[in-house]
N, CA, C and O atoms as a GROMACS GRO file, in nm:
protein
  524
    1UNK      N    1  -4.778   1.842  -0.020
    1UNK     CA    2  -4.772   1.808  -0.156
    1UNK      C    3  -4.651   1.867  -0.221
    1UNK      O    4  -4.598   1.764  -0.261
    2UNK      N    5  -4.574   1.960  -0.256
    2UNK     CA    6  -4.499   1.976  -0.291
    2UNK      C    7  -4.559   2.127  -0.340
    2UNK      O    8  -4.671   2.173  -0.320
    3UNK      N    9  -4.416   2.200  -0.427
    3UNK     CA   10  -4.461   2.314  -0.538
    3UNK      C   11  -4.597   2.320  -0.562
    3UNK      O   12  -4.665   2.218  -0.552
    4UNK      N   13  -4.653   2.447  -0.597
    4UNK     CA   14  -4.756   2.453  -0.661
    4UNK      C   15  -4.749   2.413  -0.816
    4UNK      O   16  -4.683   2.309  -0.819
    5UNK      N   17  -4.776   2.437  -0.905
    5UNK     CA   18  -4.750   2.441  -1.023
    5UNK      C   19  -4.753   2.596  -1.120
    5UNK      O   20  -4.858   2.660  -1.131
    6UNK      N   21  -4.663   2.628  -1.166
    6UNK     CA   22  -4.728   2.766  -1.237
    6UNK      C   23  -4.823   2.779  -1.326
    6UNK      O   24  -4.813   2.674  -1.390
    7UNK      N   25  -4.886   2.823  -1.359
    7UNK     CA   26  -5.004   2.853  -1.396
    7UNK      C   27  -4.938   2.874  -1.568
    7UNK      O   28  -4.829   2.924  -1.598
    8UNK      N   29  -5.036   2.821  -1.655
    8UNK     CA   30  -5.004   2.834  -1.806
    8UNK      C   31  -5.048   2.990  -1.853
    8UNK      O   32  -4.980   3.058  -1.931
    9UNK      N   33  -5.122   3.016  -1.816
    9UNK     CA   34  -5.143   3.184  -1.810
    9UNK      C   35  -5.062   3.312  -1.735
    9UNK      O   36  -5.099   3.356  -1.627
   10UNK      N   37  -4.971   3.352  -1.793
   10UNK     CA   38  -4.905   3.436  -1.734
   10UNK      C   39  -4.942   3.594  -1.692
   10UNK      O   40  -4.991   3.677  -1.768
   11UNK      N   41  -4.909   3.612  -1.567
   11UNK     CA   42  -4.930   3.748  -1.555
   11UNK      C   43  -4.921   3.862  -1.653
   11UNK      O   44  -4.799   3.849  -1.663
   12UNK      N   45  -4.947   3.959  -1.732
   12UNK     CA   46  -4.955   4.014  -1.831
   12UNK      C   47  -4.891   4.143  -1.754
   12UNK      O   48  -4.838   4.214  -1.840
   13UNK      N   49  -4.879   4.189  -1.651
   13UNK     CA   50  -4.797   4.320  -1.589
   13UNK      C   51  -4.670   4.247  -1.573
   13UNK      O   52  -4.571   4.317  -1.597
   14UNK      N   53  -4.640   4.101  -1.531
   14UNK     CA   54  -4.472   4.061  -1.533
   14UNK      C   55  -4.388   4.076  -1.622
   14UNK      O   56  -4.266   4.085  -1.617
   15UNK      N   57  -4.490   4.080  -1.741
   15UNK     CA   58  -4.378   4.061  -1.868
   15UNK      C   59  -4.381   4.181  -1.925
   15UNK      O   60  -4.286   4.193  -2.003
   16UNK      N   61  -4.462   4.293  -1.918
   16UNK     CA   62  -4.446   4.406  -1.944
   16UNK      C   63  -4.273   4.468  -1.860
   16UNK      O   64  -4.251   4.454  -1.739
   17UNK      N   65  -4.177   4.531  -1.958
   17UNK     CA   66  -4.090   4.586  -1.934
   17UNK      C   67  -4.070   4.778  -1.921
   17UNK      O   68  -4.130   4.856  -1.995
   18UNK      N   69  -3.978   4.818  -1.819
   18UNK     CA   70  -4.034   4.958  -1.786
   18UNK      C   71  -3.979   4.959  -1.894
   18UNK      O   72  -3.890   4.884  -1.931
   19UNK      N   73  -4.062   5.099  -1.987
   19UNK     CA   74  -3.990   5.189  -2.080
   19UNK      C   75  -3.907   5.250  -2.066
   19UNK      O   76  -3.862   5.305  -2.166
   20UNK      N   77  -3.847   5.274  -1.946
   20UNK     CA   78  -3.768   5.381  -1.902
   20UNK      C   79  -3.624   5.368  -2.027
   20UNK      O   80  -3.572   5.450  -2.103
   21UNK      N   81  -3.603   5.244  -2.000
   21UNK     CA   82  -3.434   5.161  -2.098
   21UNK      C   83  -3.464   5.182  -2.269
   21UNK      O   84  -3.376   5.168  -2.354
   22UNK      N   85  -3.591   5.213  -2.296
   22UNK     CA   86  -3.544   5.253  -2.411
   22UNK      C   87  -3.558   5.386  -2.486
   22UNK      O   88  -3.544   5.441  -2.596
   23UNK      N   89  -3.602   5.408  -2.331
   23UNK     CA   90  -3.646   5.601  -2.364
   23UNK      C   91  -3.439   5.616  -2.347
   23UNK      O   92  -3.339   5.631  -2.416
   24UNK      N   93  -3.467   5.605  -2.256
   24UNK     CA   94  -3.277   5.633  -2.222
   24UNK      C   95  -3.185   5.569  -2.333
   24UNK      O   96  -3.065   5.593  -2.336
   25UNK      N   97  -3.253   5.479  -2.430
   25UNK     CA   98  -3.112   5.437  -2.510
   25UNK      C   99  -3.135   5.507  -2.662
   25UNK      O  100  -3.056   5.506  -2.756
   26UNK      N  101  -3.245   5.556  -2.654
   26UNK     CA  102  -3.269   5.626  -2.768
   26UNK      C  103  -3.226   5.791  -2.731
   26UNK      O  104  -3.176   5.863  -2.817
   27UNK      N  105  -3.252   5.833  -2.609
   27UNK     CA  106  -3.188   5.954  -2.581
   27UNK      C  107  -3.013   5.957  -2.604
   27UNK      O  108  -2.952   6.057  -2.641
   28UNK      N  109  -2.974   5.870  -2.584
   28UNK     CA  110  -2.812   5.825  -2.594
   28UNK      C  111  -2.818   5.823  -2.726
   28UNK      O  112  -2.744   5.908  -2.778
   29UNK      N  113  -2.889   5.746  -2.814
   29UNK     CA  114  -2.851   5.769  -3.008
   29UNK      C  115  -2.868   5.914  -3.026
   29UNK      O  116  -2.821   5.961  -3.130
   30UNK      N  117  -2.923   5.991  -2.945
   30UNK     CA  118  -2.990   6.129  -3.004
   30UNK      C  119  -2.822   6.184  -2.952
   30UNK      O  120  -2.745   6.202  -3.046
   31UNK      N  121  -2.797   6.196  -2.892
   31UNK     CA  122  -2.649   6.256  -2.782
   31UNK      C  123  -2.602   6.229  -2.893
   31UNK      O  124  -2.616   6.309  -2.985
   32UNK      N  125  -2.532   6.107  -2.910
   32UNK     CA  126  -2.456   6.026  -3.035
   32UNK      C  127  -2.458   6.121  -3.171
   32UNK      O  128  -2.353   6.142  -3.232
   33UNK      N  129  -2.533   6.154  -3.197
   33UNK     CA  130  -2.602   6.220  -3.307
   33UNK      C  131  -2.550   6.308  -3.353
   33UNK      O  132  -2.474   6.332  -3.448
   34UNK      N  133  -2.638   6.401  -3.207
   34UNK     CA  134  -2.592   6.585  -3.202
   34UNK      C  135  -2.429   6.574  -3.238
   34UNK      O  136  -2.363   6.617  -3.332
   35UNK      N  137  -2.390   6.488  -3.107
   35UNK     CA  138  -2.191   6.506  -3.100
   35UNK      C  139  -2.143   6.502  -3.256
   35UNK      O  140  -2.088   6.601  -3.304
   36UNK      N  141  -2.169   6.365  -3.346
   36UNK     CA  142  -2.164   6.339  -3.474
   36UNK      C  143  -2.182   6.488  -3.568
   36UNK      O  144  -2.101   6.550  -3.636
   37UNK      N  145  -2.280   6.505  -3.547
   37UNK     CA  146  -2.300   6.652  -3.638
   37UNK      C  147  -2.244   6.773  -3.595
   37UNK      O  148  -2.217   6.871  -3.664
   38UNK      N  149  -2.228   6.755  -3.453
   38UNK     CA  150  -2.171   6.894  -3.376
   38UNK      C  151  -1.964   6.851  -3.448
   38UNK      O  152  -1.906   6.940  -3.511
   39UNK      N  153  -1.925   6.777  -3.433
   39UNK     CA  154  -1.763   6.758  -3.465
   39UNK      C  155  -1.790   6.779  -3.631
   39UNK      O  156  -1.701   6.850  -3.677
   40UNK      N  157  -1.881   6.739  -3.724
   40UNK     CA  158  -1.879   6.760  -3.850
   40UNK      C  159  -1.934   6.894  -3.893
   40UNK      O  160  -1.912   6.927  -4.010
   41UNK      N  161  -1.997   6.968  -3.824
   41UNK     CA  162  -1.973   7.118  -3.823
   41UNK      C  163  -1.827   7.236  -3.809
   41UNK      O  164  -1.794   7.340  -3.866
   42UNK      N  165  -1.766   7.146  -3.695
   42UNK     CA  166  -1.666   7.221  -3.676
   42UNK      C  167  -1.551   7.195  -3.690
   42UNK      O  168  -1.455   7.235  -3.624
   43UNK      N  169  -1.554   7.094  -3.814
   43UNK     CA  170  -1.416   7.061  -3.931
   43UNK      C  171  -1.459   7.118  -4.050
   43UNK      O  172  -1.379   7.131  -4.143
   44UNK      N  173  -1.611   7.165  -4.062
   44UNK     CA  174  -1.618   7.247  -4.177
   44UNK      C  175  -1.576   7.375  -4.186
   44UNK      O  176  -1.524   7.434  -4.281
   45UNK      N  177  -1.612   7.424  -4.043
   45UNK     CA  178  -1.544   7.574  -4.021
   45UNK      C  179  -1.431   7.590  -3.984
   45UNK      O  180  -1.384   7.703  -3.983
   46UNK      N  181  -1.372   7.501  -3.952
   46UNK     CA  182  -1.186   7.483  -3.973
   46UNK      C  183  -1.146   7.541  -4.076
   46UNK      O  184  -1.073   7.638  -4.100
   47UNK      N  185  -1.245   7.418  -4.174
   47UNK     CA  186  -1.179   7.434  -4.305
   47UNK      C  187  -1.222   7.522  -4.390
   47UNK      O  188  -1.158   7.561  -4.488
   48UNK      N  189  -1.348   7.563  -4.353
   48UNK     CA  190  -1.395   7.714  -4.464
   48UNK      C  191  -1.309   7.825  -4.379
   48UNK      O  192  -1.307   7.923  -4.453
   49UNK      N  193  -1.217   7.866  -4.225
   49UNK     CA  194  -1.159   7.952  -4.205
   49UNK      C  195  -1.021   7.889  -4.270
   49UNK      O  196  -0.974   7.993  -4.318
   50UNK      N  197  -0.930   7.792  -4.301
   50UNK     CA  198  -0.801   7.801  -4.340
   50UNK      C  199  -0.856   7.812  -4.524
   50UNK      O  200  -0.777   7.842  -4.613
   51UNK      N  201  -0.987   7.783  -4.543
   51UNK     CA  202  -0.988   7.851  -4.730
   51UNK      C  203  -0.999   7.966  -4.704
   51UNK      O  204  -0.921   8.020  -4.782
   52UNK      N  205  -1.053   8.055  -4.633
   52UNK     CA  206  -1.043   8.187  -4.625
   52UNK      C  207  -0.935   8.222  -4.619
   52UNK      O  208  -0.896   8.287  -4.716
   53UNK      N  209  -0.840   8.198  -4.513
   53UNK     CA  210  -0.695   8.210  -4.498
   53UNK      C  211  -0.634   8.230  -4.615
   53UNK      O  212  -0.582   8.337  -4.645
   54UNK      N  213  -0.638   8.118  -4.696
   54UNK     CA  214  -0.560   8.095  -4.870
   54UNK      C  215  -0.574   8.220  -4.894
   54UNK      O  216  -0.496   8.315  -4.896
   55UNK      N  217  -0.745   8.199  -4.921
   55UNK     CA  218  -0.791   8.313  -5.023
   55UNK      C  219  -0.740   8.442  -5.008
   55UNK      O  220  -0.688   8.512  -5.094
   56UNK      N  221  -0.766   8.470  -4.868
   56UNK     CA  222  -0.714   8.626  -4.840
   56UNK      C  223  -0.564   8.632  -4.911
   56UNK      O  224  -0.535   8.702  -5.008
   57UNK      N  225  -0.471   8.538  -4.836
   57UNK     CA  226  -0.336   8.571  -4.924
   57UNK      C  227  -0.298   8.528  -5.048
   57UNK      O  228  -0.180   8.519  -5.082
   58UNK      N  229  -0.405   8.496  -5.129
   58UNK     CA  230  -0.411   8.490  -5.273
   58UNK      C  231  -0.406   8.601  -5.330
   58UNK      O  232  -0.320   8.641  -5.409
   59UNK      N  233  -0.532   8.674  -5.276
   59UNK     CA  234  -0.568   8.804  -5.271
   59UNK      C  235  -0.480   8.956  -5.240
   59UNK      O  236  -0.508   9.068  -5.284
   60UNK      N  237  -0.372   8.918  -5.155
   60UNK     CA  238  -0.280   9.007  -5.095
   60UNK      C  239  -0.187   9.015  -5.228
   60UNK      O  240  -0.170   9.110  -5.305
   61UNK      N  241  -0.131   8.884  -5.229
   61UNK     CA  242  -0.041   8.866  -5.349
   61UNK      C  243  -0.049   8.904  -5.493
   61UNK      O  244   0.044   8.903  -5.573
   62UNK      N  245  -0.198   8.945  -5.521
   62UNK     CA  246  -0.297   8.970  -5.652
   62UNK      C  247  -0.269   9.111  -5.677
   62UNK      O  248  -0.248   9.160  -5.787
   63UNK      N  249  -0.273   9.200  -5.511
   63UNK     CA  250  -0.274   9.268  -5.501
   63UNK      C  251  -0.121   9.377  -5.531
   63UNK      O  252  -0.101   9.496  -5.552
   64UNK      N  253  -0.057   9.279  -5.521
   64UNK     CA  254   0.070   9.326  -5.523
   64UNK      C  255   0.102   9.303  -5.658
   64UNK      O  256   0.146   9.402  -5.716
   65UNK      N  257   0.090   9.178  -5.736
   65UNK     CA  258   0.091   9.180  -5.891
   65UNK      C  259   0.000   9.258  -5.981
   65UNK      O  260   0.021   9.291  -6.098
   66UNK      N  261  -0.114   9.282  -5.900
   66UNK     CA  262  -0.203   9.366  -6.011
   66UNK      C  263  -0.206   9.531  -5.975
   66UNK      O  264  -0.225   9.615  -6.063
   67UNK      N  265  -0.186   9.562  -5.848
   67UNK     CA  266  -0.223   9.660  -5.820
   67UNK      C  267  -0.336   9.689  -5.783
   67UNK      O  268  -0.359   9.810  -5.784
   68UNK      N  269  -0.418   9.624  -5.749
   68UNK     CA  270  -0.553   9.673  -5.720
   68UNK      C  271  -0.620   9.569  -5.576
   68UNK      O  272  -0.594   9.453  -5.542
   69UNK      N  273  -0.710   9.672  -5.520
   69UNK     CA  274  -0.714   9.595  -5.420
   69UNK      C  275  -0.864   9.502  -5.413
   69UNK      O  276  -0.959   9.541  -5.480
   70UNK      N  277  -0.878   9.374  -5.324
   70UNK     CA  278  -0.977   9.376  -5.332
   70UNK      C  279  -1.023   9.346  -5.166
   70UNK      O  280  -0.953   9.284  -5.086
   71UNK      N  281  -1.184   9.418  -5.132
   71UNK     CA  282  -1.246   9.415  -5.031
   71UNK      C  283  -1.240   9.345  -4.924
   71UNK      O  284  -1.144   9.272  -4.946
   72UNK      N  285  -1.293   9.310  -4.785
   72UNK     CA  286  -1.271   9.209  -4.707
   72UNK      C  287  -1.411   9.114  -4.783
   72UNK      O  288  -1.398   8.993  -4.805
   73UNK      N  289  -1.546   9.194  -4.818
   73UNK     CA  290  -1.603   9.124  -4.863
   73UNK      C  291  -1.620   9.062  -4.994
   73UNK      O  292  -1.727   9.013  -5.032
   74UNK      N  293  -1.501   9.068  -5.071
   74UNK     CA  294  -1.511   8.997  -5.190
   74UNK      C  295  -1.432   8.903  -5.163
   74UNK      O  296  -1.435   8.805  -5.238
   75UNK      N  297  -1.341   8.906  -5.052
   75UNK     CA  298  -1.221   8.774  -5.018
   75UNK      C  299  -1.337   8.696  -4.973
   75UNK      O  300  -1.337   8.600  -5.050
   76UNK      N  301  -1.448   8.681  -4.883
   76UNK     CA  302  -1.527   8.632  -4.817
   76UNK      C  303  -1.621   8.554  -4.928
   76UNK      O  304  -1.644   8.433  -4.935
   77UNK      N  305  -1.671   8.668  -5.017
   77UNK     CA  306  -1.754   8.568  -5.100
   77UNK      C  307  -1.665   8.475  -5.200
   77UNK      O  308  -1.708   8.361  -5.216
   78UNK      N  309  -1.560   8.507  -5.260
   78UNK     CA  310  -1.481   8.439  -5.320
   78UNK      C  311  -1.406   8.282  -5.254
   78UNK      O  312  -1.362   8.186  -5.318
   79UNK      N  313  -1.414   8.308  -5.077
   79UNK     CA  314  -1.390   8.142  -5.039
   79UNK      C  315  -1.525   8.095  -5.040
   79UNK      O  316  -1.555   7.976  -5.049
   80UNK      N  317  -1.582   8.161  -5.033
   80UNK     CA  318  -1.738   8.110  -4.997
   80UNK      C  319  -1.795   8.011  -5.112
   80UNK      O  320  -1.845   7.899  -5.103
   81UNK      N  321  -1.770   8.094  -5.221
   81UNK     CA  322  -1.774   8.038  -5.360
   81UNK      C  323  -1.685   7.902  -5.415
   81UNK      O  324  -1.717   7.819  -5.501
   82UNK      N  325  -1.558   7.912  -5.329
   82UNK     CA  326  -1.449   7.841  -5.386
   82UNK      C  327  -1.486   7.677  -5.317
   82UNK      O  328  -1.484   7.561  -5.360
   83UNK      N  329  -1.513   7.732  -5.213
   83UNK     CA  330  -1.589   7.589  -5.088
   83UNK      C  331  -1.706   7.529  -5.184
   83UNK      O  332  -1.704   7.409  -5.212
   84UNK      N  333  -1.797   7.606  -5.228
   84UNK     CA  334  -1.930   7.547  -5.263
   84UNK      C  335  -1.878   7.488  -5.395
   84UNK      O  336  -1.881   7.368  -5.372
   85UNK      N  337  -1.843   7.500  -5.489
   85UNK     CA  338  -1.769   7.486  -5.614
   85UNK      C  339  -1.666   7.353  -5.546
   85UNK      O  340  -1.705   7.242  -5.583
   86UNK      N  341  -1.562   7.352  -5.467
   86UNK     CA  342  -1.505   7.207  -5.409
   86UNK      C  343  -1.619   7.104  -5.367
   86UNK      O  344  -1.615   6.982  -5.382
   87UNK      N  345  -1.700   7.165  -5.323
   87UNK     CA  346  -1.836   7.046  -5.281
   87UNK      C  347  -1.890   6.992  -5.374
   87UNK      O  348  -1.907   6.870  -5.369
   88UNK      N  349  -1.932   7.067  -5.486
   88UNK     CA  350  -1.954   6.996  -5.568
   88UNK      C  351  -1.864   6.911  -5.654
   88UNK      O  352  -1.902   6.798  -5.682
   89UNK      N  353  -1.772   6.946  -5.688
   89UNK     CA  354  -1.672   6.889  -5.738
   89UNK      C  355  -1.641   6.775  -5.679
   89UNK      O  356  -1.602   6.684  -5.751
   90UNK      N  357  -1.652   6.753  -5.516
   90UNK     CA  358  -1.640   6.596  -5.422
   90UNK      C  359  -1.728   6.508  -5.477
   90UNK      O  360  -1.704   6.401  -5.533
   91UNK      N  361  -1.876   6.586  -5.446
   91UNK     CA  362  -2.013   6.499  -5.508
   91UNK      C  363  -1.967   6.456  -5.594
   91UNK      O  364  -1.898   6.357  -5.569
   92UNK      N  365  -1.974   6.499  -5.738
   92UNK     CA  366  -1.926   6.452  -5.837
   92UNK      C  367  -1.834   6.334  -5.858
   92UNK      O  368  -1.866   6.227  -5.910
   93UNK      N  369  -1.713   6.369  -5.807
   93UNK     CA  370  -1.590   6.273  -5.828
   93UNK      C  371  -1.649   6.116  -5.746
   93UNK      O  372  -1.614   6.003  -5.778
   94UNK      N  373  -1.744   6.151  -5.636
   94UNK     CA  374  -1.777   6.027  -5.532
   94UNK      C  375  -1.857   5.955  -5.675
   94UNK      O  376  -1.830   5.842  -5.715
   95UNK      N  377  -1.966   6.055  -5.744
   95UNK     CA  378  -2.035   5.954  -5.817
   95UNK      C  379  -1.987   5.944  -5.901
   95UNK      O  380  -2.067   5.884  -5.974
   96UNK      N  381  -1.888   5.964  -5.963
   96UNK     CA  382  -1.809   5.888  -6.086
   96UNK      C  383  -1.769   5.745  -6.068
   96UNK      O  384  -1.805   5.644  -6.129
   97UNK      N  385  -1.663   5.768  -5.945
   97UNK     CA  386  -1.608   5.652  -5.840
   97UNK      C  387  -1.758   5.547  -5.822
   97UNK      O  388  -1.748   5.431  -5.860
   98UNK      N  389  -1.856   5.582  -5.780
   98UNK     CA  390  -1.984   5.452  -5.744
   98UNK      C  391  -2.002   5.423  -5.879
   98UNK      O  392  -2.024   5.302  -5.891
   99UNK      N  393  -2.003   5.483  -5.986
   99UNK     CA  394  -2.039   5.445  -6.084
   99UNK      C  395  -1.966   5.356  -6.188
   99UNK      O  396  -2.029   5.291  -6.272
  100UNK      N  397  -1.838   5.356  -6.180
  100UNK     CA  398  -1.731   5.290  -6.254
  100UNK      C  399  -1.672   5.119  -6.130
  100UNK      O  400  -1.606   5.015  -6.145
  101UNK      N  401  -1.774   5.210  -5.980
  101UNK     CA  402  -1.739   5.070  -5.885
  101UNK      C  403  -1.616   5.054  -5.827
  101UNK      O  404  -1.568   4.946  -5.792
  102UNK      N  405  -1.549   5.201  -5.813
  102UNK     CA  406  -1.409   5.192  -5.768
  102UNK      C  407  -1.475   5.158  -5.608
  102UNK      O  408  -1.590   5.152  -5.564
  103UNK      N  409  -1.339   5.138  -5.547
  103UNK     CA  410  -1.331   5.149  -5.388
  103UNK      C  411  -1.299   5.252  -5.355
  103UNK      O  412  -1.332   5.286  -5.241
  104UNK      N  413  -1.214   5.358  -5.448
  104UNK     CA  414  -1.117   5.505  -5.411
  104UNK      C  415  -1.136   5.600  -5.566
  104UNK      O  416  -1.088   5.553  -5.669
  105UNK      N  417  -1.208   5.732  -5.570
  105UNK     CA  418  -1.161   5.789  -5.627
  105UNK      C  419  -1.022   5.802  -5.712
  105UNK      O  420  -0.924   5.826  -5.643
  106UNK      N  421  -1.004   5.790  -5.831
  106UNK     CA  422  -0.856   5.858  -5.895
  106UNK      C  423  -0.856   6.010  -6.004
  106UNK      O  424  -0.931   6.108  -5.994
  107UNK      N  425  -0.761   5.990  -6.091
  107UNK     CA  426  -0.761   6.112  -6.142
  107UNK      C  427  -0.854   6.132  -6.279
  107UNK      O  428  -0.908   6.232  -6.327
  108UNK      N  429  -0.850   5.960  -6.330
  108UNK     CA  430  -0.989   5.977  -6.428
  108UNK      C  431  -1.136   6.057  -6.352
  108UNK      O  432  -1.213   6.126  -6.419
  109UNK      N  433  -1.151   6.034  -6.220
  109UNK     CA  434  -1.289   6.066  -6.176
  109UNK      C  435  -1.282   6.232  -6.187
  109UNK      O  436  -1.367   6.298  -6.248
  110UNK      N  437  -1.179   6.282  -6.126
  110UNK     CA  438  -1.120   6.454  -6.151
  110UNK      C  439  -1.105   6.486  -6.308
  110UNK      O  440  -1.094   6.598  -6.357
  111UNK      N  441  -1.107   6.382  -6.368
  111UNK     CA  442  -1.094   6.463  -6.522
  111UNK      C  443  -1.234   6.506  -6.584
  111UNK      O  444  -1.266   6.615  -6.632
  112UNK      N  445  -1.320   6.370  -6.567
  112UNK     CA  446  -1.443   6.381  -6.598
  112UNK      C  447  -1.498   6.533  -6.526
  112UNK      O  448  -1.510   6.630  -6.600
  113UNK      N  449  -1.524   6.543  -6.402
  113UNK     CA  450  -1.526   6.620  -6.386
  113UNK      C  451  -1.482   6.801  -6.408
  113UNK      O  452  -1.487   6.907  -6.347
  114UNK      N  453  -1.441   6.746  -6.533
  114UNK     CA  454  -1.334   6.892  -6.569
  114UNK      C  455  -1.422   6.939  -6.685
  114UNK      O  456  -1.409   7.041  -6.752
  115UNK      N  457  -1.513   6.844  -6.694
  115UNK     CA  458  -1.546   6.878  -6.820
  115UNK      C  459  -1.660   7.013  -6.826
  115UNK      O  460  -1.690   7.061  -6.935
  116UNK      N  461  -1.701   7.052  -6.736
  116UNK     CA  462  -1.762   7.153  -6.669
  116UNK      C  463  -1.722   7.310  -6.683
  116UNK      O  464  -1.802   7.403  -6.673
  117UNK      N  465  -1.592   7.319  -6.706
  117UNK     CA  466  -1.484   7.360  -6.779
  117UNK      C  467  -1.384   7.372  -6.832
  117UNK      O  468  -1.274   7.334  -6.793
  118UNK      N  469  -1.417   7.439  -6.952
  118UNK     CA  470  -1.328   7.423  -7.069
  118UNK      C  471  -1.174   7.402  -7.013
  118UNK      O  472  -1.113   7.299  -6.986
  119UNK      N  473  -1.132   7.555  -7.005
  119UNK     CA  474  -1.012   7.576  -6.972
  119UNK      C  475  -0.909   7.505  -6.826
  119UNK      O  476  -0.786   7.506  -6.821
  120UNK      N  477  -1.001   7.450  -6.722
  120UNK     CA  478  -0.993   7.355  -6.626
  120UNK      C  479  -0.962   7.203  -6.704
  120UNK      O  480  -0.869   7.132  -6.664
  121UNK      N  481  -1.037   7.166  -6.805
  121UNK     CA  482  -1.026   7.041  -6.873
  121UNK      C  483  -0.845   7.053  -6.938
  121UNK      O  484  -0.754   6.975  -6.910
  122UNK      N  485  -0.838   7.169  -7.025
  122UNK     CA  486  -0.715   7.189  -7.093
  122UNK      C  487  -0.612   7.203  -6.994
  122UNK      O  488  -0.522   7.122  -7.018
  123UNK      N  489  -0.591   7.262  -6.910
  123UNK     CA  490  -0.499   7.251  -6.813
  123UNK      C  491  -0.441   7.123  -6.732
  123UNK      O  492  -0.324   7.088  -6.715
  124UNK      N  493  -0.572   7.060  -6.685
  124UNK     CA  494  -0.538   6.937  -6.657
  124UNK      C  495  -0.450   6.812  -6.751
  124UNK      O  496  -0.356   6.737  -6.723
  125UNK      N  497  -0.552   6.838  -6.900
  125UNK     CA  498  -0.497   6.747  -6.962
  125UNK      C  499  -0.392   6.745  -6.999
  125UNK      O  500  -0.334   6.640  -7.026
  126UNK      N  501  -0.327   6.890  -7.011
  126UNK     CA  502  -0.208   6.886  -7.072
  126UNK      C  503  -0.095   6.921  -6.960
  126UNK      O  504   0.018   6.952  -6.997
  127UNK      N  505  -0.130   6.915  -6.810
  127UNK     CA  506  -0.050   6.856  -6.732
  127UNK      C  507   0.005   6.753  -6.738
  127UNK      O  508  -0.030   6.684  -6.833
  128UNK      N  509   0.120   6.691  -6.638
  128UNK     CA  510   0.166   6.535  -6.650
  128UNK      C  511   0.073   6.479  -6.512
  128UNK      O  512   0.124   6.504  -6.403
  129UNK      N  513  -0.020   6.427  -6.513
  129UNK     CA  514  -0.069   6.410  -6.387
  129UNK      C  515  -0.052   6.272  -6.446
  129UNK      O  516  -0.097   6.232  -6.553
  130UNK      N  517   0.034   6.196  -6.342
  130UNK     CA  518   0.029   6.046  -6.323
  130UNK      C  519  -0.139   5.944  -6.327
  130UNK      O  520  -0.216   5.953  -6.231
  131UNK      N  521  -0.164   5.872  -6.427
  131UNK     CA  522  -0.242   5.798  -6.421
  131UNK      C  523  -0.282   5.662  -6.351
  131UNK      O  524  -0.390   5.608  -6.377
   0.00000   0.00000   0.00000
């Protein structure tokens, strides 16, 4: 007679697929991940050691105009401070920028932001900062 015919009822273990492929492709997003957060950790501490850097020879130079010295641990909390204070200041400027619908931050978004302080506001404004 020929072929059998297949059967309209299918085996229910054939079409089951091993889990193995998506245990393994979700272990690969997790890899993906860590790496992602592991490289964005260690451009932060790049960059909180070259603000330290500044700071210290801000500090050296302070030292030499004022006469007075200051600590290893006040250079430390003072970038520490200066970082957290730039972070916010990013936040900020990003939601000015979503909010006005730019594509790019400009210097209106940094002004607004000035307003936080006084003497930061006056300085700026009465800079020539290109608009």
């Amino acid at each position: 007679m020929g072929r059998p015919k297949k059967s309209s009822v299918e085996n229910p273990k054939a079409k089951r697929k091993p889990s193995a492929p998506k245990q393994v492709q979700d272990a690969i997003e997790r890899h993906r991940a860590d790496e992602a957060v592991a490289a964005k950790e260690e451009k932060t501490q790049k960059l909180k050691t070259s603000l330290r850097a500044t700071t210290s020879a801000i500090c050296l130079d302070l030292e030499k105009t004022l006469g007075q010295q200051f600590s290893p641990g006040f250079v430390k909390a003072m970038s520490e401070a200066s970082y957290h204070y730039a972070e916010s200041v990013v936040k900020d400027v990003e939601a000015f920028r979503k909010h006005a619908k730019r594509a790019a931050p400009n210097v209106d978004d940094v002004k607004l932001c000035t307003r936080r302080s006084k003497s930061l506001m006056i300085n700026i404004l009465m800079s020539k900062l290109p608009v």
